[in-house]
PASEGU-749540 format. One record per atom (N, C-alpha, C, O, CB): residue in one letter; x, z, y. Coordinates in pm, whole numbers, padded with zeros to 5 digits, always signed. Glycine has a CB too. Layout:
BEGIN
AXZY;...
***
This chain:
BEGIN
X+03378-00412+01791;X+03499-00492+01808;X+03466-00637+01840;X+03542-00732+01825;X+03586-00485+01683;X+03374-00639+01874;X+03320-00826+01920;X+03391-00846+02081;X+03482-00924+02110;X+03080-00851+01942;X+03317-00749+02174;X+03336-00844+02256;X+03522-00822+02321;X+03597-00726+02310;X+03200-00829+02373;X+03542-00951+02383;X+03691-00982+02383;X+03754-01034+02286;X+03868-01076+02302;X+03758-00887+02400;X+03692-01042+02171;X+03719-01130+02026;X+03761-01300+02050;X+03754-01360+02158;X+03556-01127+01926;X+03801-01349+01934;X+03773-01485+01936;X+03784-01494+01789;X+03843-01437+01697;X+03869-01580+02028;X+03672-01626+01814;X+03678-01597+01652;X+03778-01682+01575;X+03877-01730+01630;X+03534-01627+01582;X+03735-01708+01385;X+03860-01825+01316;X+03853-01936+01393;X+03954-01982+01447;X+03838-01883+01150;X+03711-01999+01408;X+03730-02110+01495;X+03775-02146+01620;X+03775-02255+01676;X+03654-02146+01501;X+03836-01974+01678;X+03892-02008+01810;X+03770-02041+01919;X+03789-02108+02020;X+03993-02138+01793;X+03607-01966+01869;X+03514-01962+01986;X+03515-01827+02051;X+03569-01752+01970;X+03370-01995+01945;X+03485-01767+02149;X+03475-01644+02228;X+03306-01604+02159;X+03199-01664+02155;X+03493-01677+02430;X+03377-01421+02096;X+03234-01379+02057;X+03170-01282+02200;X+03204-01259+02317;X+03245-01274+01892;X+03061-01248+02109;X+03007-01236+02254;X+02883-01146+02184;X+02824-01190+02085;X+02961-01405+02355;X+02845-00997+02252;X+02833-00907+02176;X+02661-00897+02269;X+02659-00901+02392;X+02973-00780+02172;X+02540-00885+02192;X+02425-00923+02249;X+02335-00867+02191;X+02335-00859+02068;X+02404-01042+02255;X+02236-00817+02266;X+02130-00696+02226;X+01997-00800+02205;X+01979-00914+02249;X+02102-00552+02372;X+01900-00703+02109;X+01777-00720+02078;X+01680-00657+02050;X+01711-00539+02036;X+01773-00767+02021;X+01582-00673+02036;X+01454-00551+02045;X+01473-00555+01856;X+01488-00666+01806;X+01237-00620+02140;X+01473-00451+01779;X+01446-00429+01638;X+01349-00441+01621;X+01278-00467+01719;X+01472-00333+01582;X+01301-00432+01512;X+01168-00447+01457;X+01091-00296+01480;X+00970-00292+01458;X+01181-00495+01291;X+01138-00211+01510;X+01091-00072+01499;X+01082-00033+01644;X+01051+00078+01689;X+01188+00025+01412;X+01124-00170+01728;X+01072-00115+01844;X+01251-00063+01898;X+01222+00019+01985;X+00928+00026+01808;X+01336-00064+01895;X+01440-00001+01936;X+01519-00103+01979;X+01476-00218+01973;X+01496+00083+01846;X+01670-00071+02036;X+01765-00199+02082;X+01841-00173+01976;X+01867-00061+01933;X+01849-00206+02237;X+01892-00313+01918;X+02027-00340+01857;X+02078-00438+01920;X+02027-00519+01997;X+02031-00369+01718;X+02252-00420+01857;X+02351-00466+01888;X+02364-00629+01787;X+02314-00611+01675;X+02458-00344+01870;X+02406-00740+01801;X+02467-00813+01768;X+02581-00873+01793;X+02607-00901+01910;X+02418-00854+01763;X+02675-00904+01686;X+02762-00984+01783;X+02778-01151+01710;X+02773-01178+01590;X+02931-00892+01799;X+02795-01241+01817;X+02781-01370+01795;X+02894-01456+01812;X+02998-01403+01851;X+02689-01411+01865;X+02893-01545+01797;X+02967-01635+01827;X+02931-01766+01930;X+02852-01858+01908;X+02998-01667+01712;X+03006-01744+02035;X+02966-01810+02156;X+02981-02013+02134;X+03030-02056+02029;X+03084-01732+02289;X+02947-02084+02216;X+03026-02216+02171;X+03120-02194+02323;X+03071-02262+02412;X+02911-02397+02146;X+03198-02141+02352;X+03311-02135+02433;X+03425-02132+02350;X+03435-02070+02244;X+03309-02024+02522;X+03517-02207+02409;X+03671-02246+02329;X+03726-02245+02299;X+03764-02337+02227;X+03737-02268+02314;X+03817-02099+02330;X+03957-02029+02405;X+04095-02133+02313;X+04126-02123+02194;X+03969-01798+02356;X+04149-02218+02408;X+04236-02289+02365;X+04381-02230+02324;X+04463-02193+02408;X+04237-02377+02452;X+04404-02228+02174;X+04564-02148+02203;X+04536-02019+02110;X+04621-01934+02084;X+04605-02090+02404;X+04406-02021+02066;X+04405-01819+01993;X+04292-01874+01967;X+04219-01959+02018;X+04411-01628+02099;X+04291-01770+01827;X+04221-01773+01726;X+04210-01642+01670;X+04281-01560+01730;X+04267-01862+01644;X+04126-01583+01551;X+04105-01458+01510;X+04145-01341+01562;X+04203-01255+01496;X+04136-01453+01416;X+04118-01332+01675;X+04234-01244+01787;X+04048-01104+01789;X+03927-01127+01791;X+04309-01392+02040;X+04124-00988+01786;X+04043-00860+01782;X+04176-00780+01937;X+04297-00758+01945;X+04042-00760+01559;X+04071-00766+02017;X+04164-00753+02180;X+04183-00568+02149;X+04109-00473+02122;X+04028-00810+02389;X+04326-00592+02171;X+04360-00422+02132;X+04316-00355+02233;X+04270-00398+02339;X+04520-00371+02111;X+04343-00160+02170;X+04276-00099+02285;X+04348-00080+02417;X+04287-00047+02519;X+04234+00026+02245;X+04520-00107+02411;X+04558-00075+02506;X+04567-00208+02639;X+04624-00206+02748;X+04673-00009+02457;X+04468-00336+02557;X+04473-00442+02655;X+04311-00369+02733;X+04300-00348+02853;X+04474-00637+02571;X+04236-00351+02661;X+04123-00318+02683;X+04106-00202+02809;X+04038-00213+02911;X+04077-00280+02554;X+04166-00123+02780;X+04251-00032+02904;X+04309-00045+03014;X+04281+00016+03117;X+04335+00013+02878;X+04430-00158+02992;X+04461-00229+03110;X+04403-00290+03217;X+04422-00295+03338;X+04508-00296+03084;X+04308-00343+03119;X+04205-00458+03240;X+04094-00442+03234;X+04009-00529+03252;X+04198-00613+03227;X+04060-00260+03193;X+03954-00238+03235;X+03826-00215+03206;X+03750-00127+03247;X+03953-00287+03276;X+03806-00321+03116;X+03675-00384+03045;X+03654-00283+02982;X+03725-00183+02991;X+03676-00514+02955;X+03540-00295+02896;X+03471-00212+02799;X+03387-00283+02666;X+03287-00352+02685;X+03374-00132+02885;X+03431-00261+02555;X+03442-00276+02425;X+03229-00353+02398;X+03180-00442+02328;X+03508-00079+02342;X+03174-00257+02497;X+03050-00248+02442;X+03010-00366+02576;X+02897-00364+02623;X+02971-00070+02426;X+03073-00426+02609;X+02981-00496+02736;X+02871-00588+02643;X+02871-00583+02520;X+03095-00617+02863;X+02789-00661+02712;X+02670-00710+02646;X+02703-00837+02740;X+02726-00836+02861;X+02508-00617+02656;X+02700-00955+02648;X+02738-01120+02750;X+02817-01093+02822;X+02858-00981+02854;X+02632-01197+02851;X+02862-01231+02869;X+02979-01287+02913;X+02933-01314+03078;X+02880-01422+03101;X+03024-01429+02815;X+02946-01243+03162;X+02935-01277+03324;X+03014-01278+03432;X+03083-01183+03467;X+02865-01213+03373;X+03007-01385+03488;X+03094-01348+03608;X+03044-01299+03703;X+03090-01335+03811;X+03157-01438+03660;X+02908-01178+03703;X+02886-01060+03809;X+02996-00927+03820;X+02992-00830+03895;X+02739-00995+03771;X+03113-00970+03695;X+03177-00864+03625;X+03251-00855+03750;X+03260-00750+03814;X+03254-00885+03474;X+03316-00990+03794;X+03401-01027+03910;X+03390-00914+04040;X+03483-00853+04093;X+03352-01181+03959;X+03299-00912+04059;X+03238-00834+04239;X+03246-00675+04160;X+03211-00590+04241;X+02996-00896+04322;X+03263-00646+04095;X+03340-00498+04069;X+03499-00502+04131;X+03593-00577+04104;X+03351-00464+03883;X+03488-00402+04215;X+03625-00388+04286;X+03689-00316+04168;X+03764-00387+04101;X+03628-00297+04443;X+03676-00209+04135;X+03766-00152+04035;X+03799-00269+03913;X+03913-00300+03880;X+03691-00012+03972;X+03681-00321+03859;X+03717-00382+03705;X+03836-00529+03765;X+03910-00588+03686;X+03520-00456+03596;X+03829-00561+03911;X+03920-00717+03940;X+04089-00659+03955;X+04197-00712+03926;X+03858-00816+04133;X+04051-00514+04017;X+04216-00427+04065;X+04270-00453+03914;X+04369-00526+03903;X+04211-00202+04122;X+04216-00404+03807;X+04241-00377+03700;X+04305-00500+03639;X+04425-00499+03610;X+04134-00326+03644;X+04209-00633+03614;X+04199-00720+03603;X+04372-00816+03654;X+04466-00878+03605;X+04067-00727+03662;X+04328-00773+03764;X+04468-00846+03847;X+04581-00738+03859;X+04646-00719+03961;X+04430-00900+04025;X+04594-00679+03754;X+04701-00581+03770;X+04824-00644+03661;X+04799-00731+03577;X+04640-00412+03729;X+04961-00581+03681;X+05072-00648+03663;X+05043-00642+03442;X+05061-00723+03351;X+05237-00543+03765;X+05000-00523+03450;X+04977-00432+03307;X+04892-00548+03221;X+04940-00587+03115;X+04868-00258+03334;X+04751-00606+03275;X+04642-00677+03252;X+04742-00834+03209;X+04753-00882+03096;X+04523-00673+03404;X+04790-00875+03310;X+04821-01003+03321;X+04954-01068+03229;X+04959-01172+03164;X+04839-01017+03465;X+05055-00964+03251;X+05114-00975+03164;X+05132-00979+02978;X+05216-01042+02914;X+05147-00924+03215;X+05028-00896+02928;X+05023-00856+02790;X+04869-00894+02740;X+04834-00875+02623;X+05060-00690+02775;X+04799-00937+02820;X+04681-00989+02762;X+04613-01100+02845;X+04533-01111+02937;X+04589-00878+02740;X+04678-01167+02774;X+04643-01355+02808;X+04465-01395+02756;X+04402-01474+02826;X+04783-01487+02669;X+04406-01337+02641;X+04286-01371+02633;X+04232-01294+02724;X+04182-01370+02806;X+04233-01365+02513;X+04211-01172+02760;X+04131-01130+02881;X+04149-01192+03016;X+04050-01213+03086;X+04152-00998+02902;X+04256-01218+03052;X+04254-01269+03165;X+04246-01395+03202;X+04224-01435+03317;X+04329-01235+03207;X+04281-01525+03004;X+04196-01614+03015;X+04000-01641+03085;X+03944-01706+03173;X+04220-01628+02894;X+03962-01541+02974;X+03872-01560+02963;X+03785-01499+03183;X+03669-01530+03214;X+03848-01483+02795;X+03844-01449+03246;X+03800-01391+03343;X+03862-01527+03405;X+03765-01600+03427;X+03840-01234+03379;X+03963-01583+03435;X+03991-01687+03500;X+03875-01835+03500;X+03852-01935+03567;X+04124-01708+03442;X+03844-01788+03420;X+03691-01937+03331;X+03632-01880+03400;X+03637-01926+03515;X+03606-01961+03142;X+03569-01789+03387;X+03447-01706+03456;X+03510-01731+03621;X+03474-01838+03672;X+03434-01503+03394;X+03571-01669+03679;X+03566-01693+03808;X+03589-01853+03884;X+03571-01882+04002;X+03660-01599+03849;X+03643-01958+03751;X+03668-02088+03792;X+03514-02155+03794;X+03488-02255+03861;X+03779-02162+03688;X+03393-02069+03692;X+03283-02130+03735;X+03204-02113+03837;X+03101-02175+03865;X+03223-02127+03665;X+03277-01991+03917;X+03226-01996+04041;X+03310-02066+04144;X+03276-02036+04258;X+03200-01869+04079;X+03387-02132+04138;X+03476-02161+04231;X+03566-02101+04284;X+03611-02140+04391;X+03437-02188+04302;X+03617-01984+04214;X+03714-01898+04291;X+03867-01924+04155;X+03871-01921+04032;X+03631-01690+04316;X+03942-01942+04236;X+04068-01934+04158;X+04154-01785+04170;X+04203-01725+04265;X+04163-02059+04213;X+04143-01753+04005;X+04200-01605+03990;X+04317-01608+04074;X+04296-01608+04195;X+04241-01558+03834;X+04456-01609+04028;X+04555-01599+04152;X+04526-01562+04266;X+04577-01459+04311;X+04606-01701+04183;X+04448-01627+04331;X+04407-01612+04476;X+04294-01507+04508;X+04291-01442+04612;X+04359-01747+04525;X+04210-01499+04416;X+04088-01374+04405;X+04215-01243+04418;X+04235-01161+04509;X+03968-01373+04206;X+04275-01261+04308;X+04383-01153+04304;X+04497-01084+04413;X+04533-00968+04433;X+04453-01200+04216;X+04529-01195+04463;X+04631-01174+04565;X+04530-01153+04743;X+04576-01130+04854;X+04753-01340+04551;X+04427-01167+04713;X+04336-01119+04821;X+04321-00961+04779;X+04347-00866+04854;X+04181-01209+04826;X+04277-00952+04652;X+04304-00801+04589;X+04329-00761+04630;X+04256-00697+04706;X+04357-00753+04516;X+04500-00744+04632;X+04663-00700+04657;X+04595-00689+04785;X+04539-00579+04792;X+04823-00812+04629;X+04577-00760+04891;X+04611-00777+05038;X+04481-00656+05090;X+04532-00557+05143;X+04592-00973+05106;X+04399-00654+05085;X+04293-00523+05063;X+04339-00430+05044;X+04369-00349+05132;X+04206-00515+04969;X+04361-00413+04897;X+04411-00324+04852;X+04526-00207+04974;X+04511-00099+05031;X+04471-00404+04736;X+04609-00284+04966;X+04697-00237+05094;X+04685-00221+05258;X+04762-00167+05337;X+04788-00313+05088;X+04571-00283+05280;X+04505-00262+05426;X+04478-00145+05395;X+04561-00067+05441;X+04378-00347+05485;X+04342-00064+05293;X+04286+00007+05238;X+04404+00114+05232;X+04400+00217+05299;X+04222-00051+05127;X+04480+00091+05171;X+04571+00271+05159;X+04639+00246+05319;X+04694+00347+05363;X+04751+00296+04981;X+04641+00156+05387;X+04707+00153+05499;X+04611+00294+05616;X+04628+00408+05658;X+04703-00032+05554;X+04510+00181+05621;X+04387+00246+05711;X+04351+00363+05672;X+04304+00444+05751;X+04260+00173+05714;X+04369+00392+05528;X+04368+00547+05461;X+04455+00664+05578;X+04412+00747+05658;X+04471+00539+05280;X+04586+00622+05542;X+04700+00679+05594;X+04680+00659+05733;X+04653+00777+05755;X+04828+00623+05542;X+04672+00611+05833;X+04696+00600+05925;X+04584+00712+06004;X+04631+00790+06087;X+04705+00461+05943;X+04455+00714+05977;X+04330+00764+05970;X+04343+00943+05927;X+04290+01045+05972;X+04246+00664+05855;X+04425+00919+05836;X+04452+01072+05839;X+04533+01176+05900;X+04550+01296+05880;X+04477+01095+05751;X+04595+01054+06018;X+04717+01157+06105;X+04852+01136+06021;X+04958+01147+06084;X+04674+01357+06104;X+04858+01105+05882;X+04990+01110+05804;X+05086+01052+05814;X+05181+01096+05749;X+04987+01092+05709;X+05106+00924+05902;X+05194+00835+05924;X+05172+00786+06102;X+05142+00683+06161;X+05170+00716+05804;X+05200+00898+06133;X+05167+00911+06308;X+05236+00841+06369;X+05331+00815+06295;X+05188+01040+06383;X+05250+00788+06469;X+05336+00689+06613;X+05408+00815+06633;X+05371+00932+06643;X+05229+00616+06790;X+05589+00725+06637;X+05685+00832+06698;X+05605+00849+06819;X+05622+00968+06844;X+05853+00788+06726;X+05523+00798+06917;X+05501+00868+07049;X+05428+00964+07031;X+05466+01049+07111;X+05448+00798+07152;X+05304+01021+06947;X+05269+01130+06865;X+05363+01220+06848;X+05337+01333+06890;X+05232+01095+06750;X+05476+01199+06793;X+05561+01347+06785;X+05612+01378+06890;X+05625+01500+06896;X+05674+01359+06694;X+05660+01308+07010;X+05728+01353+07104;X+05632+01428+07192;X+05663+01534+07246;X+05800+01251+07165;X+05492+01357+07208;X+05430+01394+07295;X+05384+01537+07238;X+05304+01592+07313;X+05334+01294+07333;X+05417+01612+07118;X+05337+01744+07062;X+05451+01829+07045;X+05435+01928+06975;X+05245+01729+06911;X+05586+01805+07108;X+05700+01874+07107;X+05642+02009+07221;X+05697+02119+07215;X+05844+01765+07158;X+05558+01992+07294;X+05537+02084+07360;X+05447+02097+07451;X+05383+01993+07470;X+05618+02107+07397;X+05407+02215+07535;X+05318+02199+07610;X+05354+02146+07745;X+05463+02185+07787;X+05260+02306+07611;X+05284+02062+07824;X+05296+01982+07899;X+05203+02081+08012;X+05083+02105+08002;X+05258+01835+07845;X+05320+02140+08147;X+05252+02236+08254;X+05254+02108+08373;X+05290+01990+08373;X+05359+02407+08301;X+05209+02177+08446;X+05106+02082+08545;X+05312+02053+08633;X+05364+01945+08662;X+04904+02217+08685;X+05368+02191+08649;X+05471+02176+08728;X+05622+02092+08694;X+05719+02067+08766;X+05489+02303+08756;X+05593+02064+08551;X+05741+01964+08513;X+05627+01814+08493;X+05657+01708+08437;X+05865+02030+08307;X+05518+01843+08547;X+05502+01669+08509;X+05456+01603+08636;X+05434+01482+08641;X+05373+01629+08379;X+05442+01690+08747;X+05432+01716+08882;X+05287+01633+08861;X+05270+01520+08907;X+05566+01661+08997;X+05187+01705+08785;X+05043+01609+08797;X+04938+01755+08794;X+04972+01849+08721;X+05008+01465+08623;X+04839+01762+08862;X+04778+01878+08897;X+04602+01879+08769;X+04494+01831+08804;X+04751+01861+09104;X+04625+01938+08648;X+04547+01969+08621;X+04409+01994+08705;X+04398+02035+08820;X+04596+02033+08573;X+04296+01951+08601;X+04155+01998+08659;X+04098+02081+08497;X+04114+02056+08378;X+04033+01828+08726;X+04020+02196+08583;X+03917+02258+08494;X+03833+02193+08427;X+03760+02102+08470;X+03846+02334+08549;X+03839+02241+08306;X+03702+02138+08176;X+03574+02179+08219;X+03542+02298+08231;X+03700+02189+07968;X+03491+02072+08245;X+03354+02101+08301;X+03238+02197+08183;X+03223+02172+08064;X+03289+01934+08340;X+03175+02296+08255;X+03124+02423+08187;X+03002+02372+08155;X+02920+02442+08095;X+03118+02561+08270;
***
């Protein structure tokens, strides 16, 4: 339950591995010196966790998280944005340290997004040009279109 946390002091925890003494990985979780202004002792429920995507067990705080197409759809989805303000705080920081402003990362999303099911559809024959249907109403003889067919080369 660390990461997506914040802690009493209102810092972002931040959930971080180490070699054990026996030679194996463990888990820690810490307390970051990051800020989150506005929230405090906050444990991020599962159905925000769901919404936007993330995963309970991530290890540090990165904005490589960003260049995941699925985890930003998620991220910038109506579900994400609306009902969980610390996740999408905390991803807005992250992408503001790269210079990208969420809103706009997002609404490029959206605009993809919809090229993408566009070019889907279109690509599959499913949303054909009315001149497509007219022209497959029938067979087209050489004598109602007064144009003289040639034989397909053998």
């Amino acid at each position: 339950m660390c990461s997506f946390s914040i802690s009493s002091s209102g810092k972002r925890c931040v959930l971080e591995n180490y070699e054990s003494n026996n030679g194996g990985i463990d888990f820690q979780c810490k307390t970051s010196e990051i800020v989150v202004k506005g929230m405090w002792e906050l444990i991020e429920s599962d159905d925000c966790i769901n919404a936007c995507g993330v995963d309970r067990k991530t290890i540090g705080i990165s904005s490589d998280s960003l260049l995941d197409l699925k985890l930003t759809t998620k991220i910038c989805s109506t579900e994400c944005h609306q009902n969980c303000p610390n996740i999408v705080d905390l991803y807005y920081n992250l992408a503001l340290g790269e210079g990208v402003y969420l809103p706009e990362l997002c609404n490029v999303q959206r605009t993809m997004a919809r090229r993408v099911m566009m070019s889907q559809v279109l690509s599959s024959g499913e949303a054909s040009s009315p001149s497509t249907y007219s022209a497959a109403n029938g067979p087209i003889s050489s004598e109602s279109s007064g144009v003289d067919h040639a034989e397909a080369p053998m």
